[in-house]
MIDO-554115 format. One record per residue (C-alpha): residue number from 0; x, y, z; residue in three letters. Coordinates in Angstrom, 2 decimals. Example, Ala and Ser with C-alpha at 12.3 -4.5 7.8 and 13.67 -1.06 7.14 Angstrom:
BEGIN
[0; [12.30; -4.50; 7.80]; "ALA"];
[1; [13.67; -1.06; 7.14]; "SER"];
***
This chain:
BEGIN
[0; [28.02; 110.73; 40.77]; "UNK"];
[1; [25.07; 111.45; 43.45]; "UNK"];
[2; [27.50; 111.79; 46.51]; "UNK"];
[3; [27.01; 111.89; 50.22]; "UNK"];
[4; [29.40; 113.86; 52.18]; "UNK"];
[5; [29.81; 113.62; 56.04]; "UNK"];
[6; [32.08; 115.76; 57.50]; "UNK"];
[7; [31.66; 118.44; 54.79]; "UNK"];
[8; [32.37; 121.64; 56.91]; "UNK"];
[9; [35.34; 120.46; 57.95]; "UNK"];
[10; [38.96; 121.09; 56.67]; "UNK"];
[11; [39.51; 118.00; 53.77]; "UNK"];
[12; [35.28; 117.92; 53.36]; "UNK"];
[13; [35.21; 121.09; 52.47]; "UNK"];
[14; [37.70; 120.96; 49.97]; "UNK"];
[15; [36.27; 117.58; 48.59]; "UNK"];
[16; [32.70; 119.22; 48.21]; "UNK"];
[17; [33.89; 121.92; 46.20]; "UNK"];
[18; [35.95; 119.61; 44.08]; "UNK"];
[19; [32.54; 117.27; 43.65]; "UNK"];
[20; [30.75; 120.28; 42.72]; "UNK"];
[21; [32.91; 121.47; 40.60]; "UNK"];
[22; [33.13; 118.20; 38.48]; "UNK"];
[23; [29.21; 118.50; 37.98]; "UNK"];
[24; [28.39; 115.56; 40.64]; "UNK"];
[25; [25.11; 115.96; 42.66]; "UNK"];
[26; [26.04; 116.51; 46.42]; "UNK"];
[27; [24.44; 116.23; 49.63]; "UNK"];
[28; [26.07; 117.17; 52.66]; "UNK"];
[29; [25.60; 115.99; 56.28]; "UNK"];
[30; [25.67; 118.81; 58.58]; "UNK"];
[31; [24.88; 119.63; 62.43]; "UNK"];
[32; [23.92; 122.79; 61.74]; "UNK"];
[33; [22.86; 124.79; 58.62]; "UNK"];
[34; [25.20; 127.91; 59.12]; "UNK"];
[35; [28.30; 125.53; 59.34]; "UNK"];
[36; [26.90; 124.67; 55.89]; "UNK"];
[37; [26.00; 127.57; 54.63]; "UNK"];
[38; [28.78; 128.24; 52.36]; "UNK"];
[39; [28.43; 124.95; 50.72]; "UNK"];
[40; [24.79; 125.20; 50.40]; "UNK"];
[41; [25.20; 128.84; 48.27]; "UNK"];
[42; [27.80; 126.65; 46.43]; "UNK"];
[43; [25.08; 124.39; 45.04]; "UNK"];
[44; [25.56; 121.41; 47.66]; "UNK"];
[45; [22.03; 120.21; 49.14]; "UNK"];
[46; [22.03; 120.14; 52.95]; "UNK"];
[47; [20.63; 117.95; 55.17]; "UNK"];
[48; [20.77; 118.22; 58.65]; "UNK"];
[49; [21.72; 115.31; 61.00]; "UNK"];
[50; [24.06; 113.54; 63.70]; "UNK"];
[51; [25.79; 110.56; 62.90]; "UNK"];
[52; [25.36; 109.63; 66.68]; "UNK"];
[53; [21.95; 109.53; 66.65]; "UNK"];
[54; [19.93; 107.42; 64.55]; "UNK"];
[55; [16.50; 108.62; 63.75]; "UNK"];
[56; [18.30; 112.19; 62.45]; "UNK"];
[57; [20.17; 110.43; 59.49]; "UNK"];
[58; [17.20; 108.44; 58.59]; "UNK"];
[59; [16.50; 108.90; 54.72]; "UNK"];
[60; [19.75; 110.68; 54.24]; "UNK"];
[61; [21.41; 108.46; 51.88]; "UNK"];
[62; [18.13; 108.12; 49.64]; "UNK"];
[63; [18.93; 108.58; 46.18]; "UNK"];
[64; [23.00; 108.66; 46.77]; "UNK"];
[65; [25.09; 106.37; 44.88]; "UNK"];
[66; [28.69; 107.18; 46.94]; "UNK"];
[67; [28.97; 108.18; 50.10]; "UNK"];
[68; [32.64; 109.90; 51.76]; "UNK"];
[69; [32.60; 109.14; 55.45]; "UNK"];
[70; [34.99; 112.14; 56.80]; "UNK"];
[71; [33.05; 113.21; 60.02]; "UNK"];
[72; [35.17; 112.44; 63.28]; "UNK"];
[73; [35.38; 114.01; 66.92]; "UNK"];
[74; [37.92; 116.39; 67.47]; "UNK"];
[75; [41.57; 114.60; 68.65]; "UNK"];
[76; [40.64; 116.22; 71.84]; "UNK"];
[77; [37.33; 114.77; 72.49]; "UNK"];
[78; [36.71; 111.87; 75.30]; "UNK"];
[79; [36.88; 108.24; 74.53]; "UNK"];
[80; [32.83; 108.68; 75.22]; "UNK"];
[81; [32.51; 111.03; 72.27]; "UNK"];
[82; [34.72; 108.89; 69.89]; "UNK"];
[83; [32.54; 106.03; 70.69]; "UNK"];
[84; [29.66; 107.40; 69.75]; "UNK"];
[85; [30.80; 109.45; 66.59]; "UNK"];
[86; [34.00; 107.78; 65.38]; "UNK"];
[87; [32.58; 104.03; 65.87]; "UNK"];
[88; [28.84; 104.14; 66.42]; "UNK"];
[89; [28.32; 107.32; 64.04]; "UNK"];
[90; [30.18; 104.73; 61.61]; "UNK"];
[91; [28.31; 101.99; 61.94]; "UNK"];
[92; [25.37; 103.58; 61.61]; "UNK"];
[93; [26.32; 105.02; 58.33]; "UNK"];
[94; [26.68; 101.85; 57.00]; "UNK"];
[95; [23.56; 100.59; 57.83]; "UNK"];
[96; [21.87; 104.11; 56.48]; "UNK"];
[97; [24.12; 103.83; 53.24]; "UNK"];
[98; [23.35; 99.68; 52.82]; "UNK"];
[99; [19.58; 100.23; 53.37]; "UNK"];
[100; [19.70; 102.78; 50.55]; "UNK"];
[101; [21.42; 100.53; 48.05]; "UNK"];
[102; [24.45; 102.80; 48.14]; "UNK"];
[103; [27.11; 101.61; 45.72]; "UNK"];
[104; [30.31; 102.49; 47.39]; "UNK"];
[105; [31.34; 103.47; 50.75]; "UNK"];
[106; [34.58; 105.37; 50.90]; "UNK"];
[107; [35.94; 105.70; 54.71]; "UNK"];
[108; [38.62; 108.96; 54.74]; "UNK"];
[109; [41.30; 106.51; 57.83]; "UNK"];
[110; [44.92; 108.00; 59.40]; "UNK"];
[111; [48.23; 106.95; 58.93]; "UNK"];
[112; [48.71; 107.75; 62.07]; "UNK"];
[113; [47.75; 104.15; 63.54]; "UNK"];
[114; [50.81; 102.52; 61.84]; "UNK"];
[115; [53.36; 101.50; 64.63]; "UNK"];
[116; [56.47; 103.26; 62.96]; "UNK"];
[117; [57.43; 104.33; 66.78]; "UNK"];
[118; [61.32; 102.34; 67.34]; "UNK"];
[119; [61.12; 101.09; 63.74]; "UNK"];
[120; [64.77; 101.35; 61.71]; "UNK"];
[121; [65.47; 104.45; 59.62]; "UNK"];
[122; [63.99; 104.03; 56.30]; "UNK"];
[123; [61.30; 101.12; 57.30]; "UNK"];
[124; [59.27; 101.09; 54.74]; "UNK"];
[125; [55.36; 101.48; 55.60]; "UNK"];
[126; [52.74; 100.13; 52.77]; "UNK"];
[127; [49.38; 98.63; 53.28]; "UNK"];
[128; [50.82; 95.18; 54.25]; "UNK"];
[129; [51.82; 96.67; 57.64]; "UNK"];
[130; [49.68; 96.00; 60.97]; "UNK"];
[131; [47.67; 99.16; 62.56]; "UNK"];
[132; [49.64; 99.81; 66.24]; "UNK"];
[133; [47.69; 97.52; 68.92]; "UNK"];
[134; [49.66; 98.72; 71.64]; "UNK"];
[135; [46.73; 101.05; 72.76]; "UNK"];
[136; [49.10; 103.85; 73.40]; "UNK"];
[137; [48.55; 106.30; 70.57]; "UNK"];
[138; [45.24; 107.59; 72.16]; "UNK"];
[139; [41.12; 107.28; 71.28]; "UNK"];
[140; [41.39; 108.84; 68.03]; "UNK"];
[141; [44.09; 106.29; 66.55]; "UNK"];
[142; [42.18; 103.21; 68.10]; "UNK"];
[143; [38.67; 104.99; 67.08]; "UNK"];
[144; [39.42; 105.24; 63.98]; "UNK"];
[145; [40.88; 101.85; 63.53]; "UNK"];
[146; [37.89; 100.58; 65.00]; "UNK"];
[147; [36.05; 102.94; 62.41]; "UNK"];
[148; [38.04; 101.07; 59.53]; "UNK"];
[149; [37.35; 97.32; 60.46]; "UNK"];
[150; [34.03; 98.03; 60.44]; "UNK"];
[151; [33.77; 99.41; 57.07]; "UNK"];
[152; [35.99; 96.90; 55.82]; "UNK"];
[153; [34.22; 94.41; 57.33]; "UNK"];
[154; [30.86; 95.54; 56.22]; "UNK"];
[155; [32.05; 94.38; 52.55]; "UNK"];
[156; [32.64; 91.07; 53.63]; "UNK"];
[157; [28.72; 91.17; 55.40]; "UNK"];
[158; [27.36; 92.17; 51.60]; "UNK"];
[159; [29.19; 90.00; 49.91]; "UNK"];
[160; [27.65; 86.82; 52.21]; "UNK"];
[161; [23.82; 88.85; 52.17]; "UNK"];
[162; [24.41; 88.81; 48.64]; "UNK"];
[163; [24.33; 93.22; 48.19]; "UNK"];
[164; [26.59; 94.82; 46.24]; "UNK"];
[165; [27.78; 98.24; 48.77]; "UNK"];
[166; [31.89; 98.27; 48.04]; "UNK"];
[167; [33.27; 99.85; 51.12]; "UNK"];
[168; [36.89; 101.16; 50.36]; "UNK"];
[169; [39.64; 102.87; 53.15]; "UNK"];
[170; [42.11; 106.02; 52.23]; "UNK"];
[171; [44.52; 106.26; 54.85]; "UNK"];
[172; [45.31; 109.63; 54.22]; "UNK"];
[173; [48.85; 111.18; 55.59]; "UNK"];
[174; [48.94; 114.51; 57.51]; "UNK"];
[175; [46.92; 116.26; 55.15]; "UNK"];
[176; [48.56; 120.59; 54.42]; "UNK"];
[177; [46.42; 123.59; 52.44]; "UNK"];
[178; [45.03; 126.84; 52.74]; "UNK"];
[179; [42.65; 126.01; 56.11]; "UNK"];
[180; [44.28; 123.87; 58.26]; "UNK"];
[181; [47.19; 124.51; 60.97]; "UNK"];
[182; [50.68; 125.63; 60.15]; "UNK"];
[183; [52.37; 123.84; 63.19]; "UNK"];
[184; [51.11; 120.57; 63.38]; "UNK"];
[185; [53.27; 118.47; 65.74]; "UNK"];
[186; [55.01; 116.34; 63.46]; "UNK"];
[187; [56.67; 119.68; 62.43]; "UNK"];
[188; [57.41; 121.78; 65.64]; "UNK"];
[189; [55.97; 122.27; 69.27]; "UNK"];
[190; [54.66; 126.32; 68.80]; "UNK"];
[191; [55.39; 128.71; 71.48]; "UNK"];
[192; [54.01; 131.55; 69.76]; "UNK"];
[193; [52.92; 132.71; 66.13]; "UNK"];
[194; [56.82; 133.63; 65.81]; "UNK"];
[195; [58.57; 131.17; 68.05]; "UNK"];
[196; [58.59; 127.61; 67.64]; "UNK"];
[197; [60.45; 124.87; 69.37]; "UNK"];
[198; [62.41; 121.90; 67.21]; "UNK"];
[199; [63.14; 118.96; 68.90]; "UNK"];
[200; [66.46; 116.66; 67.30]; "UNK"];
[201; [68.40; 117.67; 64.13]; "UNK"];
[202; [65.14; 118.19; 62.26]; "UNK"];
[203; [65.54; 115.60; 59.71]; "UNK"];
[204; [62.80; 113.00; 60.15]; "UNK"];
[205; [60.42; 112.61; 56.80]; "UNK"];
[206; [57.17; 113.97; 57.49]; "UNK"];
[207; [54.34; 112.23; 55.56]; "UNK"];
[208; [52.48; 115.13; 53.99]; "UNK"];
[209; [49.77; 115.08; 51.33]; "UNK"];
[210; [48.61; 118.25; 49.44]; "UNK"];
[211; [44.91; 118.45; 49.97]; "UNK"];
[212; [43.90; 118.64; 46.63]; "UNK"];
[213; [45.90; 115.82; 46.19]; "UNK"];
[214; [44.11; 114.08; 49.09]; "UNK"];
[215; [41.05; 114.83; 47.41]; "UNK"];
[216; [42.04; 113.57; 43.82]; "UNK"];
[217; [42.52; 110.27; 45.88]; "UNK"];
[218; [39.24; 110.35; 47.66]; "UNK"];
[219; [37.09; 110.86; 44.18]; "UNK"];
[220; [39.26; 107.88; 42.76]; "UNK"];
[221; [38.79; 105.67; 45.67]; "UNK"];
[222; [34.80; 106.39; 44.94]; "UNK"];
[223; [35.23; 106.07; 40.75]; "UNK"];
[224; [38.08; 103.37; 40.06]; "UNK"];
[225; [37.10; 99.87; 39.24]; "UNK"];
[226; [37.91; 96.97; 41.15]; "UNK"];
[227; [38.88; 98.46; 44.53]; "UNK"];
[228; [36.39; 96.97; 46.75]; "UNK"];
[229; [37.28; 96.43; 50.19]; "UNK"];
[230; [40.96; 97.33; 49.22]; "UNK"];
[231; [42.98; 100.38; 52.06]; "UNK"];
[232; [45.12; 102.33; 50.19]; "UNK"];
[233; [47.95; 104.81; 51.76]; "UNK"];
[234; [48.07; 108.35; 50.03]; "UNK"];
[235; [50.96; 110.54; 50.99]; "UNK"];
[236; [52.51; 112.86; 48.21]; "UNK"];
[237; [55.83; 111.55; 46.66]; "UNK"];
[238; [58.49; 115.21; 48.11]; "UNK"];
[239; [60.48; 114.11; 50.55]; "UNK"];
[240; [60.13; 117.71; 52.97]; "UNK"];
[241; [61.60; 117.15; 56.01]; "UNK"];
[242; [61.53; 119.30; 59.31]; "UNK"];
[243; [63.89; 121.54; 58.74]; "UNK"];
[244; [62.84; 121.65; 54.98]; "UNK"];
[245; [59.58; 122.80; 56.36]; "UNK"];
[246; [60.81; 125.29; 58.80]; "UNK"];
[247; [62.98; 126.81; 56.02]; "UNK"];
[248; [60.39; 126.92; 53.42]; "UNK"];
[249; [58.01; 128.70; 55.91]; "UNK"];
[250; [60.62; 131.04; 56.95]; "UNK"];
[251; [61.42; 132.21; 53.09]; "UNK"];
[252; [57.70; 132.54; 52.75]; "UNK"];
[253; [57.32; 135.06; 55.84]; "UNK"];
[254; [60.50; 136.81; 56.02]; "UNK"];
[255; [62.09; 134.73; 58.72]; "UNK"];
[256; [59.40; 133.65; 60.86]; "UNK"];
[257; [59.19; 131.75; 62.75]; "UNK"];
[258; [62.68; 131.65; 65.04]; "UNK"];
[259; [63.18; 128.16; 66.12]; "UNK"];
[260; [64.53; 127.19; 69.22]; "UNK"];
[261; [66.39; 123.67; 68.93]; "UNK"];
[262; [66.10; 121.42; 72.14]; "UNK"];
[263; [67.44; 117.44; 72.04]; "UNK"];
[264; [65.29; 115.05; 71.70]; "UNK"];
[265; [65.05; 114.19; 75.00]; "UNK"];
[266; [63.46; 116.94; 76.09]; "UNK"];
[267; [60.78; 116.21; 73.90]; "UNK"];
[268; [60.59; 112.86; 75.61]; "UNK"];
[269; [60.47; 115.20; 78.57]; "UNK"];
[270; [57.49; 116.82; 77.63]; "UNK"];
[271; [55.67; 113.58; 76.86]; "UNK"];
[272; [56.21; 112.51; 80.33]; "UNK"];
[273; [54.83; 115.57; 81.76]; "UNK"];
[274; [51.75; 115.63; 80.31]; "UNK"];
[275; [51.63; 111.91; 81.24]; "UNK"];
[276; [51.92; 112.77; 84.70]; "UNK"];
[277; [49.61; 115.89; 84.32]; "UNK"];
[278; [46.98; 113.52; 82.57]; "UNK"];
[279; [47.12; 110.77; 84.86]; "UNK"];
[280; [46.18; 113.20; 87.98]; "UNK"];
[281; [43.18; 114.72; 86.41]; "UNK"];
[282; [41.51; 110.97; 85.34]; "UNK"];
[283; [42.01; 112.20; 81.29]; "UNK"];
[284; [44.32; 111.12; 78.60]; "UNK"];
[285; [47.23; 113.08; 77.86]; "UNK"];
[286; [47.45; 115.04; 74.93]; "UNK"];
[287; [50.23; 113.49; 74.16]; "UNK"];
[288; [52.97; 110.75; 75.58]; "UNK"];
[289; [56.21; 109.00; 75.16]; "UNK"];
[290; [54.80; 106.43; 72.86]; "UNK"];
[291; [53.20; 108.84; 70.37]; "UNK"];
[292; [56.55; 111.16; 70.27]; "UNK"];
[293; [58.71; 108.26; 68.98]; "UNK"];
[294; [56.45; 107.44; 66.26]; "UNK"];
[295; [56.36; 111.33; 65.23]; "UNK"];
[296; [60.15; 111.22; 65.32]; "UNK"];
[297; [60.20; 107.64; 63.31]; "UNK"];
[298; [61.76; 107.79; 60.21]; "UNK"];
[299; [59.72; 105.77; 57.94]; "UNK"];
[300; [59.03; 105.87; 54.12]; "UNK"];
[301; [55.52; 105.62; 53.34]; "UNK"];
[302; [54.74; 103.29; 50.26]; "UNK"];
[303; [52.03; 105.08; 47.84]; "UNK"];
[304; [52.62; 102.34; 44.96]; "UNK"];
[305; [49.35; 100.54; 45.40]; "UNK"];
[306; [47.82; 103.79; 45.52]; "UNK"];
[307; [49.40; 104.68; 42.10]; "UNK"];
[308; [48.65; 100.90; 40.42]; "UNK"];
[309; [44.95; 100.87; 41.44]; "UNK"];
[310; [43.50; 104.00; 42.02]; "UNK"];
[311; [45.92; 105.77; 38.98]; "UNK"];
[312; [46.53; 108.22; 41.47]; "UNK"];
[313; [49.12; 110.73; 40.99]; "UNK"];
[314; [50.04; 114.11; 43.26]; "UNK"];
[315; [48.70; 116.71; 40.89]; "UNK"];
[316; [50.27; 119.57; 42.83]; "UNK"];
[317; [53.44; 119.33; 43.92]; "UNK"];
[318; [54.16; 119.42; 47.65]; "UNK"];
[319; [56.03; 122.26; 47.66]; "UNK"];
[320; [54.33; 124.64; 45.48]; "UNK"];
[321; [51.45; 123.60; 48.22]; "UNK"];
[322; [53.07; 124.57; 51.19]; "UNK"];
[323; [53.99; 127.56; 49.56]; "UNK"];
[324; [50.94; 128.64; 48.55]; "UNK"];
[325; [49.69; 127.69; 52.34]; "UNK"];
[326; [52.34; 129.53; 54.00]; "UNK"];
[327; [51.85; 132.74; 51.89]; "UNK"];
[328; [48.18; 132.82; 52.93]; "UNK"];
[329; [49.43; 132.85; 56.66]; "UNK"];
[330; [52.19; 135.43; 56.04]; "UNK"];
[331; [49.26; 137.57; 54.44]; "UNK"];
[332; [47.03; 136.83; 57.73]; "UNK"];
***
């Protein structure tokens, strides 16, 4: 494979470049700057520098490539100005780049996070069939990357009428754990401190976590299996870890940190109106609200079957011995 990677120095890119490398695959990796790429350039990946914003600086790079993984995105803390012009224009104008080159296949990295699971039943079941929120209420960085996704999805359906041959294809990863990324994401806990951590409810809600190596395994088989063109697929790894399950496994890990503080859920719903009303007096959107709470305490089961029946995709690593691994790296830190 002669891959194009955007988004390479970040936390899943990073991990995907090594694992393209690794197979033997020629890689080429979009960066903003050469020392964020540094360690992927000594690792054999060729660099070229660019901005997915900006046209005339990704010009050329998608010569030569056969498969390109679309990971860059803004930060979730960016402005709806930024996610415009990285998350949907930077998008765009990586399809054009990647159709203009006679790329073969076009693999967007989506969220799970733009599936309206907030006041759904216990045990809905999420799969692909299930509508993206359109509420506008989980923030820019659900509605850019939906956004993102139609227009990938959508650039298929152009080829197919122009008569090319790009196959764009959408892995809506879950909330993605490893060696790298954040212990306390806030699906988990609310952190106070690095020992202190706040649980809101009885700690039992299903939290849809995917290893990342077996996020990548599912990127590299969205790019190689047949027949998957213009298909989504949902990838979240098949351990049920809850909460609490979490919590406990980190806490065997580290010797008992972090102490949790348990508050009811309404105070969580608390908290959500507060930054609402904090938000709303400085003109910016709240880092979080109401809305986006009660999908984070939804208790869904997420669907991987289509996943399994077209990509072949199976978790390699089990969940567990992941977090594991990922929590003894922070106890060492």
């Amino acid at each position: 494979m002669r891959a194009l990677v955007t988004g390479a120095t970040g936390f899943v890119g990073g991990y995907l470049t090594q694992a393209l490398l690794h197979r033997g695959d020629s890689v080429r990796v979009l960066a903003r700057t050469a020392e964020r790429a540094a360690r992927l350039a000594s690792a054999g990946a060729q660099v070229r520098l660019g901005d997915v914003g900006e046209p005339a600086s990704i010009a050329g790079c998608a010569d030569g490539i056969d498969t390109v993984f679309h990971l860059v995105r803004s930060p979730t803390s960016a402005s709806k100005a930024q996610f415009d012009r990285i998350d949907v224009r930077g998008t765009e104008l990586m399809l054009l780049e990647a159709r203009r080159a006679g790329v073969r296949r076009f693999v967007y990295v989506g969220t799970l996070a733009g599936y309206p699971v907030a006041g759904r039943g216990e045990g809905t079941v999420i799969d692909e069939t299930t509508r993206l929120d359109d509420t506008g209420r989980l923030g820019n960085y659900v509605q850019a990357k939906a956004q993102a996704e139609a227009l990938v999805l959508a650039a298929g359906d152009r080829g197919t009428q122009e008569g090319t041959t790009m196959e764009p294809v959408v892995v809506r990863l879950g909330l993605v754990c490893g060696v790298g990324t954040g212990i306390f994401p806030a699906h988990v806990c609310q952190k106070v401190t690095r020992d202190w951590v706040i649980l809101f409810g009885d700690g039992g809600v299903p939290l849809p976590l995917v290893y990342v190596g077996n996020a990548v395994d599912a990127l590299i088989l969205a790019a190689t299996a047949p027949g998957v063109a213009g298909e989504s697929f949902n990838v979240v790894d098949d351990d049920v870890v809850t909460q609490r399950d979490y919590l406990s496994l980190l806490q065997q890990t580290t010797g008992g940190r972090p102490r949790v503080v348990r508050l009811p859920r309404l105070a969580y719903y608390g908290l959500g109106l507060a930054s609402e009303l904090a938000a709303s007096a400085r003109g910016k959107e709240p880092t979080t609200n109401r809305y986006r709470i009660r999908l984070r305490l939804g208790r869904a089961r997420w669907d991987c079957t289509k996943a399994r029946s077209k990509l072949g995709w199976r978790p390699r690593v089990s969940l567990r011995e992941g977090l594991r691994e990922t929590f003894e790296k922070f106890a060492g830190s």
